[in-house]
VMD Tcl script that draws the C-alpha trace (Angstrom):
set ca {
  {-18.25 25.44 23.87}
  {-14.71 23.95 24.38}
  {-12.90 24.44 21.05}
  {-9.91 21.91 20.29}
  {-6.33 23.58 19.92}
  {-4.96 21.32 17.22}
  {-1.10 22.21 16.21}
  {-0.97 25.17 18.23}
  {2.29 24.24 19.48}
  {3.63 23.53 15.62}
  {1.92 26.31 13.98}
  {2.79 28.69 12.59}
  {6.16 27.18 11.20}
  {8.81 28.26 8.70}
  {10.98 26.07 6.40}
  {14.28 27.43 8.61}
  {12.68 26.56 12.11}
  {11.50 23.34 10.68}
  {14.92 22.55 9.91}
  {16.51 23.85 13.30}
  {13.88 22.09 15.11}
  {14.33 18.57 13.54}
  {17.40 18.93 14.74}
  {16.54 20.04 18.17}
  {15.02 17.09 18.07}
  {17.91 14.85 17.60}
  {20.01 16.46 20.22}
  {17.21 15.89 22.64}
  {16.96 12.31 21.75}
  {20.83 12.01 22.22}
  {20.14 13.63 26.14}
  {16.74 11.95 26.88}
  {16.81 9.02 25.54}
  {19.14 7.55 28.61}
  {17.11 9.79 31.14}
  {13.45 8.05 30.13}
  {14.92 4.83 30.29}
  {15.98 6.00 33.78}
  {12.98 7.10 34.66}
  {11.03 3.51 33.73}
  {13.10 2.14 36.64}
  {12.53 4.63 39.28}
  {8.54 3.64 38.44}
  {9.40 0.48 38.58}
  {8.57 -0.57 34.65}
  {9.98 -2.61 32.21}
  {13.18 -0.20 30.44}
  {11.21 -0.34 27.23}
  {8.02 1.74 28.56}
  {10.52 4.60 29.27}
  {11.23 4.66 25.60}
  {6.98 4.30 25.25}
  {6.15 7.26 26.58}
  {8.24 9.50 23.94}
  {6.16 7.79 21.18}
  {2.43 8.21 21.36}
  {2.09 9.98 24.23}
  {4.45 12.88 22.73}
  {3.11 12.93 19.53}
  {-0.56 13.23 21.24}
  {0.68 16.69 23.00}
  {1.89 18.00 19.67}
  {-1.51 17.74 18.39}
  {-3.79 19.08 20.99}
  {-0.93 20.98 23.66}
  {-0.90 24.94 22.91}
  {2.86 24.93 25.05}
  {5.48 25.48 21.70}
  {8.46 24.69 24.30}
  {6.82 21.83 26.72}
  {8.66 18.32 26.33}
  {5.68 15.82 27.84}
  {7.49 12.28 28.74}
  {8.39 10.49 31.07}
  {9.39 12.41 34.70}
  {10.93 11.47 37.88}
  {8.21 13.36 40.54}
  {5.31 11.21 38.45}
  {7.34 8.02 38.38}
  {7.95 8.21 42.17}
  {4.54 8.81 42.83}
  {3.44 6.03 41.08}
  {5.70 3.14 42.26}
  {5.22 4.64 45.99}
  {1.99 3.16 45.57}
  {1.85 0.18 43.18}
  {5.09 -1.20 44.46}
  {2.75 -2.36 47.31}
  {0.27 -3.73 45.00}
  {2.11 -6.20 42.40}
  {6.12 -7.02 42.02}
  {7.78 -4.22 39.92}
  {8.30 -5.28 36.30}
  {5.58 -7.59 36.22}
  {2.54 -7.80 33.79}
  {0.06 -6.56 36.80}
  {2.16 -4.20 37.80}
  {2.19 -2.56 34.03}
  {-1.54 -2.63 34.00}
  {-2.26 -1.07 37.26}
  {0.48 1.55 35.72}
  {-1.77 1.83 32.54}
  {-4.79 2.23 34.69}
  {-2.97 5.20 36.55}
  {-2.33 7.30 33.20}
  {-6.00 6.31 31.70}
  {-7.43 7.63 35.35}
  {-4.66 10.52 35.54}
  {-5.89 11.17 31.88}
  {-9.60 11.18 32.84}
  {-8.94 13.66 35.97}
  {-6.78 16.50 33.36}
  {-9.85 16.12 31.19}
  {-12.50 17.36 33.53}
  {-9.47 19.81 34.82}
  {-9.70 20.86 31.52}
  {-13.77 20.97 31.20}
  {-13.96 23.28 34.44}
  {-10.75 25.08 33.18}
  {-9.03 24.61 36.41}
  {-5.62 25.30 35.07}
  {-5.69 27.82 37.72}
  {-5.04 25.43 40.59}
  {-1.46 25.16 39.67}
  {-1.09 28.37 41.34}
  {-1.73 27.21 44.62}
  {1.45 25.33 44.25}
  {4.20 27.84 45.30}
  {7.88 27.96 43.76}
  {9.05 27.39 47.49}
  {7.07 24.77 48.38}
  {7.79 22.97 44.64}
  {11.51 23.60 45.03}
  {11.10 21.90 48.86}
  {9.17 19.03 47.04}
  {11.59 18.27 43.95}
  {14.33 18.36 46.81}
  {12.73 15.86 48.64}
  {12.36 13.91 45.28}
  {15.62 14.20 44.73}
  {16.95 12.75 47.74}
  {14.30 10.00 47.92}
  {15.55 8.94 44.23}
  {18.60 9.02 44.99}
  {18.41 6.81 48.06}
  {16.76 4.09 46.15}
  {19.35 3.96 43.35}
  {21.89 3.51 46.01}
  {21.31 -0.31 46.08}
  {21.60 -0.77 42.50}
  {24.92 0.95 42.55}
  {26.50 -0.85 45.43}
  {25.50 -4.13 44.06}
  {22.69 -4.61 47.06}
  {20.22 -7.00 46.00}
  {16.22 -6.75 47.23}
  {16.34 -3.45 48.47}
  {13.09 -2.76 50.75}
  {10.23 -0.18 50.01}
  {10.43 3.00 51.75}
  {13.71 5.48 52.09}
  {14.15 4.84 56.06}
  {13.79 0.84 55.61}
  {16.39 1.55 52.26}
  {19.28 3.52 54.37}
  {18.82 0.98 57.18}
  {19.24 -1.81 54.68}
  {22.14 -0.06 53.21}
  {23.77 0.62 56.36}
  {23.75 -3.17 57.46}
  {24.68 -4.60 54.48}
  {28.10 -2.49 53.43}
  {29.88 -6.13 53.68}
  {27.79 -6.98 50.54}
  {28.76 -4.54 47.88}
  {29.69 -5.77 44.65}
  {33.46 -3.94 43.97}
  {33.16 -3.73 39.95}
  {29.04 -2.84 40.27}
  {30.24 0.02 42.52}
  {33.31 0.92 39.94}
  {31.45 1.12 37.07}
  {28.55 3.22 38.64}
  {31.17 5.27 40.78}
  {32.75 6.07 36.89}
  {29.60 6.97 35.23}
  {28.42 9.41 37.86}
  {31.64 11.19 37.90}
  {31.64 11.08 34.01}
  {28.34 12.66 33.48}
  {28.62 14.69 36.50}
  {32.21 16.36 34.69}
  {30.54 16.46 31.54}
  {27.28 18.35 33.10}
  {30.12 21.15 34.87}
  {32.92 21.32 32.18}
  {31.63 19.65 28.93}
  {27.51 21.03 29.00}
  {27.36 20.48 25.29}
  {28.63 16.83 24.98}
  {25.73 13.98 25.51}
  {27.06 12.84 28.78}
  {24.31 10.30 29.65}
  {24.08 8.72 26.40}
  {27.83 8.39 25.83}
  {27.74 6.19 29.32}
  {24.98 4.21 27.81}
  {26.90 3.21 24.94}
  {30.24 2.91 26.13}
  {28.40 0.88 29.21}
  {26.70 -1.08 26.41}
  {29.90 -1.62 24.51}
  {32.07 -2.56 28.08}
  {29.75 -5.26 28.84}
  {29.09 -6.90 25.81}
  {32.96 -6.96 25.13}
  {33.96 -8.13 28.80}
  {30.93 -10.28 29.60}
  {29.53 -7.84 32.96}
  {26.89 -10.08 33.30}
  {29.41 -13.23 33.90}
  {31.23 -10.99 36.20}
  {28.20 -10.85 38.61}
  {27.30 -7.59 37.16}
  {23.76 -7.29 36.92}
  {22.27 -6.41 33.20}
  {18.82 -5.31 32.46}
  {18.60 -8.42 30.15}
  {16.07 -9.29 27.06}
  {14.14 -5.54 26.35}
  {11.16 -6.12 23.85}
  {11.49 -4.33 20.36}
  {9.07 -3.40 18.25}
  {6.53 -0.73 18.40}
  {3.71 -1.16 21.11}
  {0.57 -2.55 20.17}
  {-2.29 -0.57 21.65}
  {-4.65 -1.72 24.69}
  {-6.20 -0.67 27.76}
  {-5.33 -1.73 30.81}
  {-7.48 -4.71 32.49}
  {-7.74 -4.06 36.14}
  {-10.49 -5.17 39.34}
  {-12.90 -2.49 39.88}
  {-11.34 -2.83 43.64}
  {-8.29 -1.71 41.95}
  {-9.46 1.60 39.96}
  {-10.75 2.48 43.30}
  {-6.96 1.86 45.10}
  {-5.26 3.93 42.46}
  {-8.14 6.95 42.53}
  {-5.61 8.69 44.91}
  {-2.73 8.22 43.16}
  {-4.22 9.39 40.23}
  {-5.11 12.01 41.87}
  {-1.55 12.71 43.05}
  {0.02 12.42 39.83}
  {-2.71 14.82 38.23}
  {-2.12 17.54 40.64}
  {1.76 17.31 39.75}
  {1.32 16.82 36.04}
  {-0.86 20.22 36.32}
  {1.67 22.22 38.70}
  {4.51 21.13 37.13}
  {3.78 21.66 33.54}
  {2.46 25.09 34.07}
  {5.46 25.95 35.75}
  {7.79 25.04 32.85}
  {5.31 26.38 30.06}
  {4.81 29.56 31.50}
  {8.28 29.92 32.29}
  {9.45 29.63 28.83}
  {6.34 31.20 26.96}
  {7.50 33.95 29.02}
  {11.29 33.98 27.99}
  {9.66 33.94 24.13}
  {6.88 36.35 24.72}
  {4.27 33.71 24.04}
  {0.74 33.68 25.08}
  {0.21 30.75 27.77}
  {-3.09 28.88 27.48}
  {-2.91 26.24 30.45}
  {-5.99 24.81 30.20}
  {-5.34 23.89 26.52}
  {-2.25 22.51 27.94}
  {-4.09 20.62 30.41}
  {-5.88 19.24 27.43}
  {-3.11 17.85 25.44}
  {-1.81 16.08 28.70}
  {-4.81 14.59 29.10}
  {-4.77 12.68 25.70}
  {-0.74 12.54 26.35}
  {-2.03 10.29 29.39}
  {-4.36 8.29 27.15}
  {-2.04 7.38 24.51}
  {0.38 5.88 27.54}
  {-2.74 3.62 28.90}
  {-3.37 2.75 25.82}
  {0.25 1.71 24.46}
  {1.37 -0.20 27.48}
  {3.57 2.90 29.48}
  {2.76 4.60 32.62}
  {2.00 8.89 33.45}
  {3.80 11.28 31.22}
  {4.50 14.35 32.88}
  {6.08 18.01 31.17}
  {9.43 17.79 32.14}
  {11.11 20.91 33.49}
  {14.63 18.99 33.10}
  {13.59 17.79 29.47}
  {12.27 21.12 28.06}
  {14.95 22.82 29.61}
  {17.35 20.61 27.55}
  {15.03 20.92 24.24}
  {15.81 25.05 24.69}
  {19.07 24.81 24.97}
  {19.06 22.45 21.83}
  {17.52 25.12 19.79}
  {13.62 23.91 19.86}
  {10.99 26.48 18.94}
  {8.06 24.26 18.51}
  {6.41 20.83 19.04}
  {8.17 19.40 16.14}
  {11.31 18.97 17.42}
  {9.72 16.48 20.37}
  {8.05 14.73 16.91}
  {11.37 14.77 15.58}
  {12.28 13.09 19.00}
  {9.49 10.49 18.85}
  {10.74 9.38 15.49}
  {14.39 8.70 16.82}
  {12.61 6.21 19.42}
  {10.91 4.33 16.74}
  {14.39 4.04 15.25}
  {15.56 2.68 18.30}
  {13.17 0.32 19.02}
  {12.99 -1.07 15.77}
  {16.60 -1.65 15.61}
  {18.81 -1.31 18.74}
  {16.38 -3.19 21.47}
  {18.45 -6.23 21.30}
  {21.25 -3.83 22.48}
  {19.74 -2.58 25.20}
  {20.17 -5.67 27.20}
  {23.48 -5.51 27.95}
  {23.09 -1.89 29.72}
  {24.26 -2.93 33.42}
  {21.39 -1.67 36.30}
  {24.12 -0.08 37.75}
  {24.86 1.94 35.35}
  {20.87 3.07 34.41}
  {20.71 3.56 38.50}
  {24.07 5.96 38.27}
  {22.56 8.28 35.36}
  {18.75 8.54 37.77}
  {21.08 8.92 40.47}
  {22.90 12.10 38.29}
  {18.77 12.70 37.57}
  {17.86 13.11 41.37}
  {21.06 15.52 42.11}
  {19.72 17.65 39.68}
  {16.14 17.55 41.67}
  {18.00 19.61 44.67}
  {18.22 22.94 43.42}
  {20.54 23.78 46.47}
  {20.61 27.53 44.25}
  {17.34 28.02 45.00}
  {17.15 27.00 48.90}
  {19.83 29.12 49.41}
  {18.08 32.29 47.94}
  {15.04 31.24 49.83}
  {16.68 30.93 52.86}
  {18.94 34.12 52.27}
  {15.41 35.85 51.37}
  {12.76 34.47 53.31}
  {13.72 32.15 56.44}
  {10.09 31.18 56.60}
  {9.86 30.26 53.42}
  {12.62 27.94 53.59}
  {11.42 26.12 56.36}
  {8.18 25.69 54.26}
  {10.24 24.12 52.15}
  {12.35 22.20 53.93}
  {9.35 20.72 55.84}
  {7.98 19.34 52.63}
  {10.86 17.93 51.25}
  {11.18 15.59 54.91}
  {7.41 15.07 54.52}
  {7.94 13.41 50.43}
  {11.97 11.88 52.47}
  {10.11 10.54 55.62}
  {6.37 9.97 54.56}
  {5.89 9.20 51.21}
  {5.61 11.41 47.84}
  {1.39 11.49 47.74}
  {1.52 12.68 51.31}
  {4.26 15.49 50.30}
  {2.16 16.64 47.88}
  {-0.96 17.13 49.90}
  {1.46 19.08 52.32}
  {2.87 21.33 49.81}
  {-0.64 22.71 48.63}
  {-1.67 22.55 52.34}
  {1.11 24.94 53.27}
  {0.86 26.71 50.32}
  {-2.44 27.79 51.06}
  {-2.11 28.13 54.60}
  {0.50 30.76 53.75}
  {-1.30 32.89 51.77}
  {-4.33 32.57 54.43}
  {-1.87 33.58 56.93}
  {-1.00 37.05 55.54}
  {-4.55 37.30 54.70}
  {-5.53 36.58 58.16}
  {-2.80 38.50 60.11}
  {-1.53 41.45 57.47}
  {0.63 44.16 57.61}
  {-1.25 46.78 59.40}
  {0.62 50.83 58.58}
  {-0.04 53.94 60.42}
  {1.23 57.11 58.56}
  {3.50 59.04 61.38}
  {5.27 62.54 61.70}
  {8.89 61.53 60.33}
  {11.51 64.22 59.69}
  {10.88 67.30 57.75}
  {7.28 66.96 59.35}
  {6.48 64.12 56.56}
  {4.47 61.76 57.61}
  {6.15 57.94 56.68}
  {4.61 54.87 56.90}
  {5.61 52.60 60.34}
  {4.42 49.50 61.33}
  {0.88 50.43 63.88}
  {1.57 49.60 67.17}
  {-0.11 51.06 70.44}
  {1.04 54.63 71.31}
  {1.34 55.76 67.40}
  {-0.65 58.46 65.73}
  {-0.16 60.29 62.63}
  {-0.99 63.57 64.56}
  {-2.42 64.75 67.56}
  {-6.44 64.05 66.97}
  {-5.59 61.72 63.97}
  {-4.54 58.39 63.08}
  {-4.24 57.47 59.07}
  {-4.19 53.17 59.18}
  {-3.69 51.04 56.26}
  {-5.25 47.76 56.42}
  {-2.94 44.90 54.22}
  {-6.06 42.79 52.98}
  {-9.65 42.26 52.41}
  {-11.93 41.55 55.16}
  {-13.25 38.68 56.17}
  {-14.51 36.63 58.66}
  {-11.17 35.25 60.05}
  {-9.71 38.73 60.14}
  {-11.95 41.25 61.18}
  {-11.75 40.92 65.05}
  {-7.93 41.57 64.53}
  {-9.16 44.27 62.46}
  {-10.77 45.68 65.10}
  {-9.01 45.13 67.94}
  {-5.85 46.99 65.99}
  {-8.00 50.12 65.96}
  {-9.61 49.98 69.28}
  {-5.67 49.36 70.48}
  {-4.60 52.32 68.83}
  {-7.24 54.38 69.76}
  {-7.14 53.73 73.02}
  {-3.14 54.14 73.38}
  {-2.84 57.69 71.89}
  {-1.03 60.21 73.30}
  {-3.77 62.42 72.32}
  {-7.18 62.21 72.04}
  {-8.31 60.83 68.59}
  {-10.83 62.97 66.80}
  {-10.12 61.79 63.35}
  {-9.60 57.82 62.56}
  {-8.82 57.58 58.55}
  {-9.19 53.98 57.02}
  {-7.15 53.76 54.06}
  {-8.61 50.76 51.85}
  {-6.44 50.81 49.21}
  {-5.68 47.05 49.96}
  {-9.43 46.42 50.85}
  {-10.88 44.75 47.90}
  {-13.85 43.40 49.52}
  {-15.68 42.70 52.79}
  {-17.85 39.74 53.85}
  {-21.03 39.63 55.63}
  {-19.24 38.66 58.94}
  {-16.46 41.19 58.35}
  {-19.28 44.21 57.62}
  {-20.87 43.44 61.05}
  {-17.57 43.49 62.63}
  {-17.00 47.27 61.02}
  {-20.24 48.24 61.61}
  {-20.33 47.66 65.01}
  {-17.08 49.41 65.45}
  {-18.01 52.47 63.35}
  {-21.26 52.81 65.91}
  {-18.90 52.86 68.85}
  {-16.29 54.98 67.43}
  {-19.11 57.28 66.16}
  {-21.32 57.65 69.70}
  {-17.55 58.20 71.21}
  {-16.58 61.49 69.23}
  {-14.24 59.54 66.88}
  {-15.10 60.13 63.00}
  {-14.07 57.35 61.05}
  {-13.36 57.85 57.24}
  {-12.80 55.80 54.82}
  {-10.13 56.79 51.76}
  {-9.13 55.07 48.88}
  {-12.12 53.20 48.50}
  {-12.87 51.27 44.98}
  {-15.96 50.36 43.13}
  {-15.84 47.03 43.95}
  {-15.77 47.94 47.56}
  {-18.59 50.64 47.95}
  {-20.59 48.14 46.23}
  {-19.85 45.82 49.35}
  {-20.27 48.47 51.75}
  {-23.35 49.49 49.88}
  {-24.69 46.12 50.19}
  {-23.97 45.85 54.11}
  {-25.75 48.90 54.32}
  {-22.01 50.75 56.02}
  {-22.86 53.31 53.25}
  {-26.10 54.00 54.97}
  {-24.72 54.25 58.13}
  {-21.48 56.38 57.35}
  {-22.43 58.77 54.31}
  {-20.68 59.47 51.40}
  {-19.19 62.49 53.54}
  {-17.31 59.77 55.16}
  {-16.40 57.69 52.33}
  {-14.07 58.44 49.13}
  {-12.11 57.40 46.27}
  {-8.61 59.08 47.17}
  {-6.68 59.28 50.51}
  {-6.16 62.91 49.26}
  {-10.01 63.18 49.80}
  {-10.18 61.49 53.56}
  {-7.42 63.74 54.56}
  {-9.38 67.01 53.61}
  {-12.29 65.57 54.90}
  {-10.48 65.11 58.15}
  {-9.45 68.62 58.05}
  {-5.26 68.39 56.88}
  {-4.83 71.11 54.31}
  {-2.26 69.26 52.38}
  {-0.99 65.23 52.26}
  {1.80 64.36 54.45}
  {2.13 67.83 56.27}
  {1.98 67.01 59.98}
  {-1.45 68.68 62.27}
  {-4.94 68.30 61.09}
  {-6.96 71.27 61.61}
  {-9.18 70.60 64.66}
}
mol new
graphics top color blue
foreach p $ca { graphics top sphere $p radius 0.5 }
foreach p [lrange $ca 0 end-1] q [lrange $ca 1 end] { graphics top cylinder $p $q radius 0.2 }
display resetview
């Protein structure tokens, strides 16, 4: 029975860290609050839901999340995904376009919940840090491509990055001088403050200066644009009315923004339960996004996501627990109770410079160059998915990073690093990579197999040993297997092996097995290879297959034969 982890990421709480995480809280709201308004116009939303999805929806992870550290709000990878797809559906900013965004989080919310039911937290790992780092790139530089209009003064910027650059390009005799001046100023600002001032609220110091500029000096009358009227007052609470046509057009993105919630949020809880020594308990966390999700269908906003960038900033501030994002949420109801009228004087440009600091941010240009530095493959695994979100779309960059993901890890499964123990220096025997013409000895070849085996594997399984059996220098008397890396075997695999072990047998060649676990004599046992070898053949140690193969002592060079 699924038990309900209410205020395990408050609880326990002391009267000190209470007070240090209230105000946590605060210096989070100075940082965020500029970044979730940001983040309401990459989906495409009125500025107010931005402010939304730090009330109920953040409050709603306090209660049921486990995560102490995870900020859930608004987040740029969910925000993209969503007006990818709905911007083709209803004009951004518009009522329909709200509820199909509202019928996004209440189907995102429905997907974490049966996540959560068949505990499949654990899919999250099949999203590798390479492949994320490729796909936040390719965020990043899709964001920041769209803001680009906004800055430059561009009016009616198409849908799609290509059809955006191409726009830009052809219209450069169009940009507004003081839109691009005033966005030009606030990226350098926050940028400088980001690199030289880390502690000072860079973002929210150009939303109030920017606030203060153009009510003083009229922007709007300048031909600056302004976001104009922003609704205060709390939201009331609703859910979305959609066609049932349309649930089943936003099933995928759902989808899409549920696998990112899931990867993403894992990621950045288990990254700082880790730094703290905490216990992680994803599928709890899967929970409290799930009602996170509800509370923004129901109040009007669009997906909330745990935000890496966000929970980064509420460590730094000093948060312990969930109370400093309640903390948080009560600083929004401040300022929508009282400083929405201000709000419309904040210039687009300006909101499009800060998402346009946001998406920088995205391209962890750190990371690619360790990947590259350490792994050349790897990089191109990432590189490729960050052109598929640039040049295809977000959903479809996604689907590629799990697909490559997993086709990784099915590659080293299917083609792994096969060892043969040869006579080094000294007469040690040291591991070298088995190609044709190696043996450990004369008479004896010691291979190490680098995976289970299974049915994709197992003819290169084979042909490896026939290849090195048949290349020699000397005849082979003694072939020993060492499993250590062999956790199972599969029916199609055990045919493979026992039709090998036949030949190699009838053909003088005794083939024993070392390092053999439980879980894999129960395999073997089951395949009936155990029947057809002997437990003269088969053994828990290497130390026992080389005795059984006649060398008096590990790593000494010449069996006895």
């Amino acid at each position: 029975m699924m038990r309900l982890p209410v205020l395990k990421g408050i609880l326990p709480l002391d009267r000190a860290q209470a007070l240090r995480d209230i105000v946590a809280g605060a210096t989070l709201a100075a940082m965020s609050i500029p970044q979730v308004l940001g983040y309401a116009r990459i989906a495409g939303m009125p500025p107010v839901c931005g402010l939304y999805t730090v009330l109920w929806p953040t409050l709603a992870f306090a209660v049921f999340g486990a995560s102490r550290h995870l900020v859930v709000a608004a987040d740029s990878a969910t925000a993209t995904i969503l007006a990818s797809r709905l911007s083709a559906m209803a004009p951004m900013g518009s009522a329909q376009y709200v509820a199909l965004a509202g019928m996004v989080a209440l189907l995102t919310a429905g997907l974490l919940l049966l996540a959560r039911i068949f505990k499949l937290g654990f899919l999250a790992d099949f999203l590798s840090r390479t492949v994320l780092v490729g796909f936040l790139a390719g965020v990043g530089v899709q964001v920041g491509i769209a803001m680009l209009g906004d800055m430059l003064g561009l009016r009616e910027q198409p849908h799609g990055t290509l059809a955006q650059v191409w726009s830009i390009a052809h219209s450069l005799d169009k940009i507004h001088p003081p839109t691009l001046a005033v966005a030009a100023a606030v990226v350098v600002a926050v940028l400088g403050c980001k690199f030289w001032l880390p502690r000072l609220p860079g973002p929210l110091l150009a939303v109030v200066f920017g606030i203060a500029a153009s009510y003083a000096f009229n922007f709007a009358g300048h031909g600056i644009s302004v976001l104009g009227p922003v609704q205060g007052g709390l939201p009331g609470l609703h859910l979305p009315l959609v066609s049932w046509q349309e649930v089943l057009a936003l099933l995928p993105v759902a989808g899409a923004c549920c696998v990112m919630i899931i990867a993403q949020s894992a990621a950045a809880g288990r990254a700082f339960a880790e730094r703290y020594r905490e216990r992680v308990d994803a599928d709890a966390d899967i929970l409290g996004l799930a009602t996170a999700n509800a509370a923004a269908a129901a109040s009007g906003t669009f997906v909330v996501n745990g935000s890496p960038t966000q929970t980064a900033a509420a460590d730094s501030a000093g948060a312990r627990s969930q109370l400093a994002q309640i903390a948080f949420a009560a600083i929004v109801v401040l300022v929508l109770l009282f400083l929405s009228d201000w709000l419309q004087y904040l210039p687009h440009g300006i909101l499009s410079a800060l998402v346009f600091t946001i998406a920088i941010g995205l391209i962890d240009i750190k990371s690619l160059r360790a990947i590259l530095r350490e792994s050349p493959g790897e990089f191109w695994l990432a590189f490729t998915t960050a052109a598929a979100v640039v040049l295809i779309g977000v959903e479809q960059g996604i689907l590629l990073a799990i697909t490559l993901s997993l086709l990784r890890h099915v590659r080293h499964s299917y083609h792994p690093h096969t060892i043969v123990l040869a006579q080094g220096k000294d007469s040690k025997w040291l591991p070298v990579r088995a190609v044709p013409g190696i043996e450990t000895a004369p008479g004896l070849i010691v291979l190490r197999f680098g995976a289970d085996l299974f049915y994709a594997n197992d003819h290169f399984f084979t042909q490896k040993v026939r290849a090195l059996i048949d290349a020699a220098p000397h005849k082979v008397h003694w072939l020993v297997l060492d499993a250590g890396a062999i956790t199972n075997i599969d029916y199609s695999a055990a045919r493979s092996v026992d039709e090998l072990c036949k030949e190699l047998l009838q053909n003088g060649v005794e083939v024993i097995f070392g390092r053999v676990s439980p879980y894999l004599r129960a395999d073997m046992e089951r395949h009936g290879l155990v029947a057809l070898l002997g437990d003269k053949r088969i053994f828990p140690t290497l130390h026992e297959a080389l005795a059984a193969a006649g060398v008096k002592a590990p790593f000494e060079a010449g069996p006895e034969t």
